[in-house]
Biopython code that builds the backbone (N, CA, C, O; Angstrom):
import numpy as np
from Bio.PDB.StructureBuilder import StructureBuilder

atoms = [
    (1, "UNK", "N", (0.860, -1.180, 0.000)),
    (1, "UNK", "CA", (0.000, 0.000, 0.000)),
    (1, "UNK", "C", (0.900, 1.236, 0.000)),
    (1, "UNK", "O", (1.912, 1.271, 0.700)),
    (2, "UNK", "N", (0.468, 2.416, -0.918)),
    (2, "UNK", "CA", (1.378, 3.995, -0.917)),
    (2, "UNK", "C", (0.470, 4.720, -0.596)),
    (2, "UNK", "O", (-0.701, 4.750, -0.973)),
    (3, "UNK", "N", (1.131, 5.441, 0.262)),
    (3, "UNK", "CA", (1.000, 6.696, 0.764)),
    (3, "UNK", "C", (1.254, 8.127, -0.123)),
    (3, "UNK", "O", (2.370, 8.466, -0.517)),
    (4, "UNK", "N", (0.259, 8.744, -0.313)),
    (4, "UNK", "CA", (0.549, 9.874, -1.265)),
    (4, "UNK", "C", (0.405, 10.944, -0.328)),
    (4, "UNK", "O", (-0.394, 11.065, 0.600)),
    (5, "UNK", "N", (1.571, 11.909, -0.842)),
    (5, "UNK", "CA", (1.422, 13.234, -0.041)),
    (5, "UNK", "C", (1.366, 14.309, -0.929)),
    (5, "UNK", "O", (2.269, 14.516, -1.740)),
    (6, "UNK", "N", (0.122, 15.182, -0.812)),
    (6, "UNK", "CA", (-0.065, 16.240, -1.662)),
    (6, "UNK", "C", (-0.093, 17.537, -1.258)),
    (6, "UNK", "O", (-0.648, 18.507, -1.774)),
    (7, "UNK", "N", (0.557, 17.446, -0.295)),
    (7, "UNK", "CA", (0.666, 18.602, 0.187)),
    (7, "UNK", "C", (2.201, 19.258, 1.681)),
    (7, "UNK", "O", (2.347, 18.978, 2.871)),
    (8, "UNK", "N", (2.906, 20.064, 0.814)),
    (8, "UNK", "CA", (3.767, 19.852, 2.290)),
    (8, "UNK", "C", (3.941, 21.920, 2.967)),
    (8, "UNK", "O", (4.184, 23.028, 2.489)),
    (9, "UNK", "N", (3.658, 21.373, 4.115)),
    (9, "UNK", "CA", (3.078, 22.635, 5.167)),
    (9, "UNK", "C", (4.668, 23.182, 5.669)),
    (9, "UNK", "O", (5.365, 22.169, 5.595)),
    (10, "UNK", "N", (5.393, 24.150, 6.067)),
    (10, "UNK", "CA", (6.660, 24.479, 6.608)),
    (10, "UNK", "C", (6.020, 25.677, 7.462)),
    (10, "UNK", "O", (5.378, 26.629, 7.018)),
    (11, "UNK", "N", (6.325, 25.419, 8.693)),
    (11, "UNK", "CA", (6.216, 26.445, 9.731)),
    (11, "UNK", "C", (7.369, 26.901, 10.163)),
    (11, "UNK", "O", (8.232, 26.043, 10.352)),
    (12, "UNK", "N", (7.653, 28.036, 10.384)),
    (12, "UNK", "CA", (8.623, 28.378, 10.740)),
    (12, "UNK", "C", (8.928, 30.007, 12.003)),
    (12, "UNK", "O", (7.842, 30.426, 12.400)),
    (13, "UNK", "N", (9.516, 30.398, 12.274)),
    (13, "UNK", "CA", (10.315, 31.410, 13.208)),
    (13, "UNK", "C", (11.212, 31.463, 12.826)),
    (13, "UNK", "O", (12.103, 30.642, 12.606)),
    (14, "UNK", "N", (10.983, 33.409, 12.565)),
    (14, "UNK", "CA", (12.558, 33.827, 12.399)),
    (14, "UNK", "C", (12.700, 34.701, 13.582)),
    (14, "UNK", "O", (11.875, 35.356, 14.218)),
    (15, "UNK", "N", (13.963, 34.531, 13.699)),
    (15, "UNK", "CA", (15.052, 34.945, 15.337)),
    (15, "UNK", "C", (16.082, 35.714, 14.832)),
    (15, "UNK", "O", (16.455, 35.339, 13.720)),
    (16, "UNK", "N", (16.536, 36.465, 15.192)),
    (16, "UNK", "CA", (17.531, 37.626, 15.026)),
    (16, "UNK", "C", (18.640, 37.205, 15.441)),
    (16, "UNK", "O", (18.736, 36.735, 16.575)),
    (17, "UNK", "N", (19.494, 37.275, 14.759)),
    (17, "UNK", "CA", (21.371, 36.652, 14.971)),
    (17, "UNK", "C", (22.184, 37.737, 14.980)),
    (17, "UNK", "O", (21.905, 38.870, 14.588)),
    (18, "UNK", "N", (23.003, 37.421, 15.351)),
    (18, "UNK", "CA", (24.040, 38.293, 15.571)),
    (18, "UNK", "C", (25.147, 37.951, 14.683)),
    (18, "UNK", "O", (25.362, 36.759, 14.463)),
    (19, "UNK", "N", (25.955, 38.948, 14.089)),
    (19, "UNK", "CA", (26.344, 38.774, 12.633)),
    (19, "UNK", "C", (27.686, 37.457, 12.565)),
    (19, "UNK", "O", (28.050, 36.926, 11.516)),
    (20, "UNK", "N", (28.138, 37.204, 13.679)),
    (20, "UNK", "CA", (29.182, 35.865, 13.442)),
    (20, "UNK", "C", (28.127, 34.688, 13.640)),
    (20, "UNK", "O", (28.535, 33.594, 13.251)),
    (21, "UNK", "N", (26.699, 34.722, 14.237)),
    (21, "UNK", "CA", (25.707, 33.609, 14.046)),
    (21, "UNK", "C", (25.728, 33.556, 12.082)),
    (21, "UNK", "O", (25.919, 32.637, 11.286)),
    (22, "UNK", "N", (25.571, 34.325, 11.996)),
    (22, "UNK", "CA", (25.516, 34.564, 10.474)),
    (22, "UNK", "C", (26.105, 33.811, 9.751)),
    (22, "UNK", "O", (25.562, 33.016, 8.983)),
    (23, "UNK", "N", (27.729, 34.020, 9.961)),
    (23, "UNK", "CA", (28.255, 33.942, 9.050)),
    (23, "UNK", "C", (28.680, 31.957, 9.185)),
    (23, "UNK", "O", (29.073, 31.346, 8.191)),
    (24, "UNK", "N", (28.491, 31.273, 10.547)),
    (24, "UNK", "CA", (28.463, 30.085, 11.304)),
    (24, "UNK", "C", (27.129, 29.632, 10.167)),
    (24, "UNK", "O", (27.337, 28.777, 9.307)),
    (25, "UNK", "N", (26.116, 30.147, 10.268)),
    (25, "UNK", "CA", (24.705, 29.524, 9.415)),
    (25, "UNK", "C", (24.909, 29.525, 8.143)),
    (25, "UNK", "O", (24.373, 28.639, 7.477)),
    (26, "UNK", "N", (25.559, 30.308, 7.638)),
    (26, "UNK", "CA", (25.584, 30.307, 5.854)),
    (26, "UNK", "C", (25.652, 29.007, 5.273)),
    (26, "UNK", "O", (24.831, 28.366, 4.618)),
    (27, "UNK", "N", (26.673, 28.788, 5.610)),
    (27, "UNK", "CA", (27.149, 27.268, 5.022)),
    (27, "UNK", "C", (25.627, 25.997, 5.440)),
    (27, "UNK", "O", (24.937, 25.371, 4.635)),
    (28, "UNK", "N", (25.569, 26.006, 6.646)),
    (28, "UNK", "CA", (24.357, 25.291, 6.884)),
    (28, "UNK", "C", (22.720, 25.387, 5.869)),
    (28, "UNK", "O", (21.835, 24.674, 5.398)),
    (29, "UNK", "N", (23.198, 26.936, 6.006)),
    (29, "UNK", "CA", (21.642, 27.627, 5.206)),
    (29, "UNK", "C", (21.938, 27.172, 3.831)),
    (29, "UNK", "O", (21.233, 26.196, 3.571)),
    (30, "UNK", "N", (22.527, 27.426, 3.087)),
    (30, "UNK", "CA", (23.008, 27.040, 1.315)),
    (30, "UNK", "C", (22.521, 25.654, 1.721)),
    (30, "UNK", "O", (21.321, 25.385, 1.765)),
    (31, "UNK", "N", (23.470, 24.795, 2.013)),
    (31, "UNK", "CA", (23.272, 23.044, 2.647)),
    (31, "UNK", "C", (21.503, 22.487, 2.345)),
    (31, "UNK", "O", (21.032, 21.636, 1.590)),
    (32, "UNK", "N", (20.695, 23.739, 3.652)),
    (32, "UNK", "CA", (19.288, 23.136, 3.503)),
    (32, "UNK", "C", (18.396, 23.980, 2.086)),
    (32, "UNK", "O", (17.306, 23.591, 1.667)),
    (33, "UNK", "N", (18.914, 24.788, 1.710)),
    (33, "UNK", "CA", (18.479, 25.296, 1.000)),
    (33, "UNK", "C", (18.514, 24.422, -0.276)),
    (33, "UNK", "O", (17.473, 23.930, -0.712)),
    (34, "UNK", "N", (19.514, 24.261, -0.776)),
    (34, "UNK", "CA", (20.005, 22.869, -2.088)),
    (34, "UNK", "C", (19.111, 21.701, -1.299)),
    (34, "UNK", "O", (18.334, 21.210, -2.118)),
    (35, "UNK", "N", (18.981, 21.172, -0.158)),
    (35, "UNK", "CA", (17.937, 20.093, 0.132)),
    (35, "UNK", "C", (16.759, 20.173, -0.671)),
    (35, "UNK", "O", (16.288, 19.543, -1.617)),
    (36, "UNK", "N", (16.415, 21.247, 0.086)),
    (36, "UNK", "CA", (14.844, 21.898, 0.163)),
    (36, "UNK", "C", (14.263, 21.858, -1.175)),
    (36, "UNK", "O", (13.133, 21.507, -1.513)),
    (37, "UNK", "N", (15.635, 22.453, -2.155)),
    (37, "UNK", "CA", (15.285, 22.753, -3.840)),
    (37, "UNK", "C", (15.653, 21.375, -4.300)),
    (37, "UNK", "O", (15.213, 21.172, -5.431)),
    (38, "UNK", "N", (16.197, 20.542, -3.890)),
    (38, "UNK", "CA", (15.813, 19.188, -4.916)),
    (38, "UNK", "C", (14.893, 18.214, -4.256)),
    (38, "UNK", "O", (14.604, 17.159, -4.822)),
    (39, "UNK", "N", (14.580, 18.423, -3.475)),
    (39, "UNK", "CA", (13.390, 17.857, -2.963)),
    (39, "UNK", "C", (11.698, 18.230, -3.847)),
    (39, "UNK", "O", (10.968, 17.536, -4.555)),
    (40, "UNK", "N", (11.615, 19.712, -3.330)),
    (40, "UNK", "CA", (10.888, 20.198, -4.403)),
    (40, "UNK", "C", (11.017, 20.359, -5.988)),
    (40, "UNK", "O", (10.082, 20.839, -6.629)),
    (41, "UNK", "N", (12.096, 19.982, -6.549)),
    (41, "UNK", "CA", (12.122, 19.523, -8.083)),
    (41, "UNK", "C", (11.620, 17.758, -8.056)),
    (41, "UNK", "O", (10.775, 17.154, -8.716)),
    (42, "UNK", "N", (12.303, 17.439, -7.282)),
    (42, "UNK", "CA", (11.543, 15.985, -6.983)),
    (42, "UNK", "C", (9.956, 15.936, -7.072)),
    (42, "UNK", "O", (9.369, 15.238, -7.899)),
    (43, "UNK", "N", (9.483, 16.537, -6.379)),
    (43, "UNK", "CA", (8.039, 16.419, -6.393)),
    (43, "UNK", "C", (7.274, 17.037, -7.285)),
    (43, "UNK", "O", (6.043, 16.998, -7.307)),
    (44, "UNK", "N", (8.071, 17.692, -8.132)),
    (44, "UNK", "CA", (7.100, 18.880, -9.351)),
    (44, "UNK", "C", (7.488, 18.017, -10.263)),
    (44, "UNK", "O", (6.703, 18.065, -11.210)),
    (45, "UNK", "N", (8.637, 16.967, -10.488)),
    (45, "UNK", "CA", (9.085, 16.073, -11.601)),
    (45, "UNK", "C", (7.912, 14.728, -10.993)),
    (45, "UNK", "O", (7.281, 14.113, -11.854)),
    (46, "UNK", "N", (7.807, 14.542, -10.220)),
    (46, "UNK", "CA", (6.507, 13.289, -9.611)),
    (46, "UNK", "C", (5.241, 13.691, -10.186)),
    (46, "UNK", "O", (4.602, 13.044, -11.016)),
    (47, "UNK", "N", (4.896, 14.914, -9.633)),
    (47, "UNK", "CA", (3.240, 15.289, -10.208)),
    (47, "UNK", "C", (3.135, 15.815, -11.865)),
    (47, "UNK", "O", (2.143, 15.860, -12.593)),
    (48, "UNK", "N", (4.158, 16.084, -12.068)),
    (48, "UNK", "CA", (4.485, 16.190, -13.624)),
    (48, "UNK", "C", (4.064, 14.681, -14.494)),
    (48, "UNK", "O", (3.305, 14.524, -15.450)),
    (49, "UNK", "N", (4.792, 13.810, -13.819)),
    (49, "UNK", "CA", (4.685, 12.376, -14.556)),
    (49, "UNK", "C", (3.568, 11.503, -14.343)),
    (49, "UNK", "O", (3.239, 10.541, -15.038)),
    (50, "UNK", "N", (2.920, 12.027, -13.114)),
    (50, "UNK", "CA", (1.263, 11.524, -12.470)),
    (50, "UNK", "C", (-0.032, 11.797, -13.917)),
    (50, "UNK", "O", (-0.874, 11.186, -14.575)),
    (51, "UNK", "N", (0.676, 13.345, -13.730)),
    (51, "UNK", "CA", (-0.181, 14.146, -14.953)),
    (51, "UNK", "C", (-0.415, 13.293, -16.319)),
    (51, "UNK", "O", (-1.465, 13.077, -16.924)),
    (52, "UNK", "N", (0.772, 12.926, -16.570)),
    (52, "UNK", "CA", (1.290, 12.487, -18.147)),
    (52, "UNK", "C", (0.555, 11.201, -18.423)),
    (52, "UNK", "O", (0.058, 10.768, -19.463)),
    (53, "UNK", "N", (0.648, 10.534, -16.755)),
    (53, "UNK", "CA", (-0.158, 9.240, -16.910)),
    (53, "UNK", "C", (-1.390, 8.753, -16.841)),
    (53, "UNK", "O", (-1.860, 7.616, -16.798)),
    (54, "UNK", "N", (-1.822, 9.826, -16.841)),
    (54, "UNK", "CA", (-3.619, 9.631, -16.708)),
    (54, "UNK", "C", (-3.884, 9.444, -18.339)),
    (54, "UNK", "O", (-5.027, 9.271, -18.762)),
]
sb = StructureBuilder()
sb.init_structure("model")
sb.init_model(0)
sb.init_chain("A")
sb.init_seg("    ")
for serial, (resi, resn, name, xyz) in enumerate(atoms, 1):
    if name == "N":
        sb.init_residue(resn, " ", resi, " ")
    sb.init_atom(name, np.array(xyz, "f"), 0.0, 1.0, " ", f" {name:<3s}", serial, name[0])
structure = sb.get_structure()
């Protein structure tokens, strides 16, 4: 049995850093950011091919 997910929710808080927090997060932030964006090409290339197959 699959589980389809059509929908994805991100909650979030933003917090104020102090500029060497900054520059410590960058690298992390790029990191989830490239996640985030092939994840979501992942799923626009999924419902793309859902489409095709009807």
């Amino acid at each position: 049995m699959s589980i389809e997910i059509k929908q994805l929710l991100i909650k979030s808080n933003i917090v104020q850093r102090t500029e060497n927090e900054d520059l410590e997060l960058s690298e992390e932030h790029r990191l989830l950011k490239e996640e985030m964006l092939a994840e979501c090409r992942r799923l626009i290339i999924d419902i793309l091919q859902e489409k095709g197959d009807r």
